[in-house]
C-alpha positions in Angstrom: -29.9 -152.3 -37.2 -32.0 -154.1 -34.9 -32.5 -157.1 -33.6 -34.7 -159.4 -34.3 -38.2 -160.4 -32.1 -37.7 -163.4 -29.7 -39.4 -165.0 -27.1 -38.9 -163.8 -23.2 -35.3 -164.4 -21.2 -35.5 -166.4 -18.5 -35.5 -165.2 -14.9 -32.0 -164.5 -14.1 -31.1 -163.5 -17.9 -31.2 -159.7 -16.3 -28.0 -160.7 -14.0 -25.1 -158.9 -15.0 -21.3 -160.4 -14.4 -19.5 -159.0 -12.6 -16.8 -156.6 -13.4 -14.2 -158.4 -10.6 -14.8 -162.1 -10.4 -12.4 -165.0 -9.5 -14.1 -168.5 -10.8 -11.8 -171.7 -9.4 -10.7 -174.0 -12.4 -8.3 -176.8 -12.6 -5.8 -174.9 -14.1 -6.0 -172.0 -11.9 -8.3 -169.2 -11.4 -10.1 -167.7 -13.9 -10.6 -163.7 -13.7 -10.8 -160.7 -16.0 -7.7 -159.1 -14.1 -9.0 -156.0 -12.8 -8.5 -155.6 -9.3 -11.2 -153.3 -7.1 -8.6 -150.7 -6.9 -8.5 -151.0 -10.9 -12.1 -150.6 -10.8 -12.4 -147.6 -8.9 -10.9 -145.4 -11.5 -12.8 -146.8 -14.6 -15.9 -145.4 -15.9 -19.2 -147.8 -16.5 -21.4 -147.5 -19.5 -24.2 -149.5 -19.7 -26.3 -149.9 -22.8 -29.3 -151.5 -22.8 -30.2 -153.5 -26.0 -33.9 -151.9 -27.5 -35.6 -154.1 -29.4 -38.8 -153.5 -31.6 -42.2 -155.3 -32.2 -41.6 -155.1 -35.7 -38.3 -155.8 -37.8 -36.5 -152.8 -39.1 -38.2 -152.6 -42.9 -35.5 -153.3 -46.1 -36.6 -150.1 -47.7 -35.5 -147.6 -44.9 -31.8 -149.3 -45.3 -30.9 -148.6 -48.9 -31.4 -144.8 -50.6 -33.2 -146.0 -53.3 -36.1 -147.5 -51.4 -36.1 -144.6 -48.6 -36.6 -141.9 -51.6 -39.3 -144.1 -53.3 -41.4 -144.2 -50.1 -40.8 -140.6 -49.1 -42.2 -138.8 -52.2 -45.1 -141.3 -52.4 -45.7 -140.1 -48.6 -45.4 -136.4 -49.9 -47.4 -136.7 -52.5 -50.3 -137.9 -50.4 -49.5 -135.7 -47.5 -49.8 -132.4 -50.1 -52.9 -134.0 -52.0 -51.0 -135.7 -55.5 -53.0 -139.0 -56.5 -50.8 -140.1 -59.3 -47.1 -138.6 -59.1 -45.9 -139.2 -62.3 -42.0 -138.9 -64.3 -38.7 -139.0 -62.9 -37.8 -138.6 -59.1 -36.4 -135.4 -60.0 -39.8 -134.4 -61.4 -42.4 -135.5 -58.4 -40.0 -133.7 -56.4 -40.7 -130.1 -58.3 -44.4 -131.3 -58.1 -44.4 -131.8 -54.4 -42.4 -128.4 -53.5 -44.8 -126.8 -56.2 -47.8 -128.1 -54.7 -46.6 -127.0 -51.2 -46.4 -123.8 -52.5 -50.0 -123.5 -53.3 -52.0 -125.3 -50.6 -49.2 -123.2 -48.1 -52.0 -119.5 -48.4 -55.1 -121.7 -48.0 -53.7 -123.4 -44.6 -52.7 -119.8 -43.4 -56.0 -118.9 -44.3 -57.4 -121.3 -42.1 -55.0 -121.1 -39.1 -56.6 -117.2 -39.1 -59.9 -118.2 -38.5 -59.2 -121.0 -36.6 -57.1 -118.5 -34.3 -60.0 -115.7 -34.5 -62.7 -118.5 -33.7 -60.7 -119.3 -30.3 -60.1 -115.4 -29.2 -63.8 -114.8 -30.0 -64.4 -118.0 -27.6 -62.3 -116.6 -25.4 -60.4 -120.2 -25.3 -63.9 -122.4 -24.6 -64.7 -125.1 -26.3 -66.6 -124.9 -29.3 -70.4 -126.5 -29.9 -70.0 -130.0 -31.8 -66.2 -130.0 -30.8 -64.5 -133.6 -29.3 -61.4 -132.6 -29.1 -59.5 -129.9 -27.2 -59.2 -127.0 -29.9 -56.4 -125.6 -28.9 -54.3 -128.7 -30.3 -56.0 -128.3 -33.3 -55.2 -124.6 -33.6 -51.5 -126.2 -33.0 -52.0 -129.0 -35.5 -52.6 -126.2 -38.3 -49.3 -124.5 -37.3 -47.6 -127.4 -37.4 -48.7 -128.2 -41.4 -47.9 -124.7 -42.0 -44.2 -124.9 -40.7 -43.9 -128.2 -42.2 -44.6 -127.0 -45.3 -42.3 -123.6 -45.5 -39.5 -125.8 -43.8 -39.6 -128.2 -46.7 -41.3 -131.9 -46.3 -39.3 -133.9 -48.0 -36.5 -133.2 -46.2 -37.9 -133.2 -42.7 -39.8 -136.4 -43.4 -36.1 -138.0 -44.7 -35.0 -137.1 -41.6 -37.8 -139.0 -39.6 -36.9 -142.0 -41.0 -33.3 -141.9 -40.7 -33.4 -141.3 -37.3 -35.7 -144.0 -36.2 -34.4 -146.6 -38.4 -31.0 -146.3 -39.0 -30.0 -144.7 -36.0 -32.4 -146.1 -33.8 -34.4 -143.1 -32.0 -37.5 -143.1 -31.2 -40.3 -141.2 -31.4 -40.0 -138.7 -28.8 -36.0 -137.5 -29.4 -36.9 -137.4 -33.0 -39.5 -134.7 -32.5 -37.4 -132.9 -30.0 -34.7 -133.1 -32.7 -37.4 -131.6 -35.5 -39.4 -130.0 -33.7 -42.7 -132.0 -34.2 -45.0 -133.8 -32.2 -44.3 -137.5 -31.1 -47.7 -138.6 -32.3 -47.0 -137.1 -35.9 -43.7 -139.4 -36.1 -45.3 -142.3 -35.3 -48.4 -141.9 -38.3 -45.6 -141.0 -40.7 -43.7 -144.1 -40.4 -47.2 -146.6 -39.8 -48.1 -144.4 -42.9 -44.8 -145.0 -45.2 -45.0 -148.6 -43.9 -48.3 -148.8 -45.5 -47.8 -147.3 -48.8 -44.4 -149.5 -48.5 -46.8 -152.7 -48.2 -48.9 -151.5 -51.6 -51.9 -150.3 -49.6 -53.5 -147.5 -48.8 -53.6 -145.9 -44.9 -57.0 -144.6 -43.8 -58.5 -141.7 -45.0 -56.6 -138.3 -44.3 -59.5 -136.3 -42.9 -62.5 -138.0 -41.8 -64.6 -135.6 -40.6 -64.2 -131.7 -39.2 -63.5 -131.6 -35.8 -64.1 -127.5 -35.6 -66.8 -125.8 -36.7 -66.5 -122.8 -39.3 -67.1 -119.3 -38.7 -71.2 -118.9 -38.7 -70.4 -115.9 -41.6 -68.5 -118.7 -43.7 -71.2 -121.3 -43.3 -74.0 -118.3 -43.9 -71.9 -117.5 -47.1 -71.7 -121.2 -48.1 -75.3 -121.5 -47.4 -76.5 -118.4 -49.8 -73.9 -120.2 -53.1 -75.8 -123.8 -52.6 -79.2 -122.0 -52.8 -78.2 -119.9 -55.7 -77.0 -122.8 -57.9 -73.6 -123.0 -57.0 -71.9 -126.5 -56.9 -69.5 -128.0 -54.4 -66.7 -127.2 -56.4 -67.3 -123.9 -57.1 -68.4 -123.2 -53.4 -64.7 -124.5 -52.9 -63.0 -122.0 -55.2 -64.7 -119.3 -53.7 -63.9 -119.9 -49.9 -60.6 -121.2 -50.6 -60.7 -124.6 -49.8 -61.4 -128.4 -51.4 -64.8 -129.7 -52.7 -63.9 -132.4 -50.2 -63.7 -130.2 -47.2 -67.2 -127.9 -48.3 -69.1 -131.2 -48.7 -68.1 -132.3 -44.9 -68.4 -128.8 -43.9 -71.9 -128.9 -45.5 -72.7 -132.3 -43.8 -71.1 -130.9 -40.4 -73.2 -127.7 -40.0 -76.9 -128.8 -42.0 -76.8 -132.5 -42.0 -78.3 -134.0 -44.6 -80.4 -130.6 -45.4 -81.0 -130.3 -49.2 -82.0 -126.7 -50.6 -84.2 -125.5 -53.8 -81.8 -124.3 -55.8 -82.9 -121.2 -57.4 -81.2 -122.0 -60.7 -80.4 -125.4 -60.8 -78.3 -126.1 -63.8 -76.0 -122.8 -64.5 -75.2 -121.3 -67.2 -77.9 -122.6 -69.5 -81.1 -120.4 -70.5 -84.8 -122.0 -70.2 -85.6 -123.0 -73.2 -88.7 -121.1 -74.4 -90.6 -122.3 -77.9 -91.2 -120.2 -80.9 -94.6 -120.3 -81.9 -95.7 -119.2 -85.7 -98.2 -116.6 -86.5 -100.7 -119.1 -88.2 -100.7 -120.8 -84.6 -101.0 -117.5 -82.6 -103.9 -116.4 -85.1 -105.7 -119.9 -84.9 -105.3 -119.5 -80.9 -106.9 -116.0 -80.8 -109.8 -117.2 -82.9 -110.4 -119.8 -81.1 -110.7 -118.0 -77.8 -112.9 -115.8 -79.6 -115.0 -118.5 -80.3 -115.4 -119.5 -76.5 -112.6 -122.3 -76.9 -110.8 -123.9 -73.5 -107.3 -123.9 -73.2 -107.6 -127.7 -73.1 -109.3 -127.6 -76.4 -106.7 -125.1 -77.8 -104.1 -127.2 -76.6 -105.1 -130.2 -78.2 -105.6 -128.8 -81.4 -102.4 -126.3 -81.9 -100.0 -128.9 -80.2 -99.5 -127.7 -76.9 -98.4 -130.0 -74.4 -100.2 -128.5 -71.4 -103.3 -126.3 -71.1 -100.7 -123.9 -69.4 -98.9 -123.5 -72.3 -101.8 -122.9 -73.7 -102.7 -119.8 -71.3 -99.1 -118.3 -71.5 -98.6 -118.4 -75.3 -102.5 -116.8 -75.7 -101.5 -114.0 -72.5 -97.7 -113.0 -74.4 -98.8 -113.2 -77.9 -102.4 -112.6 -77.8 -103.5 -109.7 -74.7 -100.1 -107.5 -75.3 -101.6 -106.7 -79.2 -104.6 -105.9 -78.3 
């Protein structure tokens, strides 16, 4: 365990004694009783007391509190909002739900790895960040996710709290990324605290594939929703929104059919009101007049009940 945060030493706090040392006293001299040839044969170890900016949390030193924190951190690292039953339970539902987001991340680590051969390793348009870490990043959540993330993240935290590594020899030990440590534990100690860390994804960093945003494109302008766009490229309604947003702004479409699934509602007209429409045609009627007296909202309707009905009998 750790020490706790205190103000600076003073200047010669860093002065260590001395291994041999005589100090005159009134009863004699006062020395550990090693002589130089003593010393000459010993081996030194010094340790250097690490101390944090923050004190060592109460949760990561008792089991109970470590396994609360670590499946509420799985369950928002794989996407559960509400884990619900027993410990034993929200641990199926985290392995379970590793198991089914595991073919969409391969999915996308493919064409994130055939975007960057077609690029020939450039940097993509719209891009901020080097994307061959990001390639890296999706490797990593893949081999996180087949090596098991309960257990690795369990790991992170007893390493750095109870045995007091840091960041860097814990992913050397697990073979993660320093970076990645450190959000876990800010992340657990925020979720430890009762709030919520930032959002997981804030916006795309790469761009898709121009035949998956062409593709996307075609399902919005036939009617398609967000979620269903998702279900058919393989990915959240989250993600196609921002992927939307990232490649047409805020571009709206004409959907061909905009609600789907229901049929336009066409009215039955009786054949005292088709006969009354046809006379009065005859007559040298409008379709404003006809429409006024049969009922018809519009003159339109009017003109299409008098062309279906009326022209196809004759």
């Amino acid at each position: 365990m750790w020490n706790e945060p205190k103000l600076d030493e003073h200047a010669f706090a860093t002065r260590r004694s001395k291994a041999i040392s005589a100090t005159p006293t009134r009863e004699g001299w006062d020395t550990p009783g090693i002589s130089f040839a003593d010393f000459g044969s010993m081996h030194v170890h010094r340790r250097k007391t690490q101390e944090r900016r923050v004190p060592t949390p109460e949760w990561a030193l008792n089991d109970e509190g470590t396994r609360r924190i670590v499946l509420r951190f799985c369950e928002g690292y794989v996407g559960i909002r509400k884990g619900s039953g027993t410990d034993a339970e929200r641990m199926q539902a985290i392995r379970e739900k590793a198991k089914a987001i595991l073919p969409n991340k391969e999915a996308q680590l493919e064409t994130a790895l055939r975007q960057f051969h077609e690029l020939n390793g450039a940097q993509p348009e719209g891009t901020h960040r080097d994307f061959s870490i990001q390639v890296q990043n999706r490797d990593t959540q893949i081999q996180i996710l087949r090596r098991g993330l309960p257990e690795i993240v369990t790991s992170v935290v007893y390493l750095y709290y109870r045995l007091g590594w840091n960041s860097t020899a814990i992913a050397e030990q697990l073979k993660l990324k320093s970076p990645a440590v450190r959000e876990w534990l800010y992340r657990m100690s925020k979720y430890a605290k009762g709030e919520s860390p930032r959002a997981w994804r804030c916006k795309p960093q790469t761009p898709w594939p121009k035949d998956k945003v062409r593709h996307l494109f075609v399902m919005r302008l036939m009617g398609a929703t967000f979620k269903e766009c998702a279900r058919e490229l393989g990915v959240c309604a989250v993600s196609v929104a921002a992927r939307w947003r990232q490649a047409f702004g805020d571009l709206t479409v004409n959907q061909m059919k905009a609600v789907k699934g229901k049929k336009r509602h066409r009215r039955v007209w009786t054949p005292e009101q088709i006969a009354k429409l046809a006379e009065m045609r005859k007559r040298g009627a409008t379709y404003t007049e006809c429409a006024f007296v049969l009922g018809f909202r519009t003159a339109n309707n009017a003109c299409s009940a008098y062309r279906y009905h009326c022209t196809s009998a004759i």
